[in-house]
N, C-alpha and C positions, 0 to 999 in steps of 0.2 A: 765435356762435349758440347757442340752447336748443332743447332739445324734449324734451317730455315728454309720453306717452300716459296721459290719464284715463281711457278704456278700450281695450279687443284683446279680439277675439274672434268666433266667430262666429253672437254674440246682439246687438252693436252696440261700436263704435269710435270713437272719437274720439282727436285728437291735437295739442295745440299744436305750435306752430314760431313763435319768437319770434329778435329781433334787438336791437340799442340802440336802435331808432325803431318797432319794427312787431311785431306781435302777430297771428296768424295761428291758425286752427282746420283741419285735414285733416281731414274725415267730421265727422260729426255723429249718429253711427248710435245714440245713448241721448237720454233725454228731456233735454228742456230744464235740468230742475230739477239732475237730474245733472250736467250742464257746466258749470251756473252754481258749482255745488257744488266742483265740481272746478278750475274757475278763481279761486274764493276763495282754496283750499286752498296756489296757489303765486299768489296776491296778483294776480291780474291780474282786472282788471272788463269785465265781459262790452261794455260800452261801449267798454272801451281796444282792441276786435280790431278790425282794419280786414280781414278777408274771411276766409269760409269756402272751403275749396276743396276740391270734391266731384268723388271718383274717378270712383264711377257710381251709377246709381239703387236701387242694391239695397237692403232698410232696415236692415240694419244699418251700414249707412254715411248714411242720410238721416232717419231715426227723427224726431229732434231739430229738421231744418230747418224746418218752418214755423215753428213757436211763437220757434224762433230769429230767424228771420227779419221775424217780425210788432211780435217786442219788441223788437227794437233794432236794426232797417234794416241788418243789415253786408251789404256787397258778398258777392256768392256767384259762385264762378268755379268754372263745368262748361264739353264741348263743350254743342256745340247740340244733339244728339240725347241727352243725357242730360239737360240740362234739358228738352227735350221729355218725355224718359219721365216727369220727375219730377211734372210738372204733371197727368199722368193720374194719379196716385194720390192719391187721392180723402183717404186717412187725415193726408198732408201738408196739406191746405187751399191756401189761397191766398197766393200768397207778393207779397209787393206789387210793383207795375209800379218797372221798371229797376233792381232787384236784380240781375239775370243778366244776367254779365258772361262773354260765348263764349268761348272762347279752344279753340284747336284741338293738336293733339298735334305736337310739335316747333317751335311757335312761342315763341319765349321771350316774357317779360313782364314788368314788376317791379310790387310793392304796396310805394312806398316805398321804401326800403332794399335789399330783400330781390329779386333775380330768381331767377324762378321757371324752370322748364322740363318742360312736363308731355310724357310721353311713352305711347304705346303699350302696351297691353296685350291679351293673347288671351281674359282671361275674358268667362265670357257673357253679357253688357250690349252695353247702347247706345253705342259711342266711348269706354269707360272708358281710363281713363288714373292713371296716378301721376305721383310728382313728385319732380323735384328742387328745391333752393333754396342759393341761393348768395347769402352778404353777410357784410363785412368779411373778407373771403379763408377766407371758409370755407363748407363745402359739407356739406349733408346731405341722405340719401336715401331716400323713403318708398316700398314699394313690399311691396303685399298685393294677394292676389288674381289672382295673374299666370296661374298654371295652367303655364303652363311660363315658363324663361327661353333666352335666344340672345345670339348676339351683339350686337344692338341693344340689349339689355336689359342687358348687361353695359357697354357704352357709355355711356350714358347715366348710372349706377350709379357708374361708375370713379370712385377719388378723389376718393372723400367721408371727409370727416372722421367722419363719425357714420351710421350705416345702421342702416333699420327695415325687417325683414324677416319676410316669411310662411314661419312655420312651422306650418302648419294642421294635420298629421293625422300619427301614425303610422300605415304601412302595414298592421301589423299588424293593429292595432285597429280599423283601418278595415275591413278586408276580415273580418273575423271579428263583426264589430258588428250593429246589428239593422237597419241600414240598407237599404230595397230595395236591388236589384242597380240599377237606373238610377242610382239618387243616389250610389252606390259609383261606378258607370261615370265619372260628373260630376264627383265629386268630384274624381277622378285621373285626370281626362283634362288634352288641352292648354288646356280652357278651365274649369280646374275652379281648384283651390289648390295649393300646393307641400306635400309632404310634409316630413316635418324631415330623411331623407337629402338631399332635393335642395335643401332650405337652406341643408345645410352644402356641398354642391357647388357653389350659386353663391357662400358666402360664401369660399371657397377660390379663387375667380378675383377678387376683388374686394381680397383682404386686399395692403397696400402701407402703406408708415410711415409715411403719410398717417392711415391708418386708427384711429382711437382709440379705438369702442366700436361697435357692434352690439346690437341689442336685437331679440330675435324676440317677433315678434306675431301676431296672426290668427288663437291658437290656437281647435280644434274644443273644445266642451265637450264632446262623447261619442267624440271619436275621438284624442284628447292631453292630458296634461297639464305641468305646466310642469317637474316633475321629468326629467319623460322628452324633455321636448322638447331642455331645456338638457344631458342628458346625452351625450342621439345627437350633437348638433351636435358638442360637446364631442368626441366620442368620433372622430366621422367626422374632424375638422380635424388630429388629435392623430393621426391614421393616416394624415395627408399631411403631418405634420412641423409641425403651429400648433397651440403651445399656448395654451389662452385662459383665462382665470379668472371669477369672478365682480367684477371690476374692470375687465372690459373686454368681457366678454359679459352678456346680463341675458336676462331674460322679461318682458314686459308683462301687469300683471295683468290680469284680466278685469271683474273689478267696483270694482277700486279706483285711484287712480289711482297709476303708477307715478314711479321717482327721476327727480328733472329731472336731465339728461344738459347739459353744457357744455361747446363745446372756442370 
């Protein structure tokens, strides 16, 4: 399996996950032109994706879905309350009949090659969800947005070869920022984003020799940046005894598109 993020962050995201048969988009949260742009960049045409698969309605995760949608009919897989939200927003447009394909949290699914297994999450949307995927015995694990993690979360996660995780905010600069006090509250609450200490806390239950690479994403543009995100993780894992390098841990850029990852 492949995967690689053409964008992270929390202005819009997007992320392939690719196979030997199947080409696949997570979010869509930047314009059209950008993905097209981005999908030249490691050779694949926006024609070769057979589905987009949308966490929840928020826009920097659906930015992109109409125009996507209207150019080149790919299957789109949300639950049903998040394709509901999506169709009230009015800046998406209309997205053409039998595109939306339901699929509900803990049911598995395959596009192809590739099964899928989207699971639960506590952010605050409509039945948002992340995703696992699994093909040719290998498993990789997307998951931004969670607000907090548990043991479900950690299940679901276990033994992946390749893990994309929210590292949204230091604490610091969060709580010291020009943030209202709500949107501070939001942000670090249980249904808000994961800070980069508590990144490196679920990547510490997760890590096994299975495990190959890691890439933090989701970063805030006013409350992280990639220096400091990769340091903390760095620093927090290496004070539980795992050391990581930049060969096996990464950041997701925000505006450009990052390295393709292969195990």
């Amino acid at each position: 399996m492949k995967l690689c993020s053409i964008a992270s962050g929390s202005s819009g995201n997007c992320i392939y996950v690719g196979s030997n048969q199947t080409n696949l988009l997570v979010d869509v949260g930047i314009s059209a032109k950008r993905i097209e742009n981005g999908l030249k960049e490691i050779d694949i045409l926006p024609d070769a994706l057979q589905g987009i698969l949308i966490t929840h309605e928020h826009s920097d995760h659906i930015a992109g879905l109409g125009v996507m949608a209207r150019r080149y009919h790919i299957p789109i897989y949300a639950t049903y309350e998040t394709a509901q939200a999506i169709t009230k927003i009015k800046s998406i447009g209309q997205i053409p009949e039998g595109l939306f394909h339901y699929i509900k949290p803990d049911e598995v699914f395959k596009i192809n090659d590739i099964t899928v297994d989207p699971f639960s999450t506590s952010h605050d949307a409509s039945n948002p969800v992340c995703y696992t995927m699994h093909a040719d015995g290998h498993k990789v694990g997307i998951a931004t947005d969670l607000g907090k993690f548990d043991d479900y979360i950690i299940s679901k996660l276990d033994q992946s070869d390749v893990l994309l995780l929210e590292a949204n905010h230091d604490i610091n600069m969060l709580m010291v920022g020009k943030y209202p006090y709500y949107l501070k509250q939001r942000i670090h609450g249980d249904r808000g984003h994961l800070s980069n200490d508590t990144c490196a806390d679920l990547i510490s239950r997760l890590i096994t020799n299975k495990l190959k690479h890691i890439i933090l994403a989701h970063l805030s543009k006013e409350n992280n940046y990639e220096e400091l995100a990769y340091e903390t993780v760095c620093c927090e894992l290496a004070n539980r005894g795992y050391n990581f390098t930049e060969a096996n841990l990464s950041v997701a850029h925000r505006e450009k598109i990052s390295e393709m990852v292969m195990v």
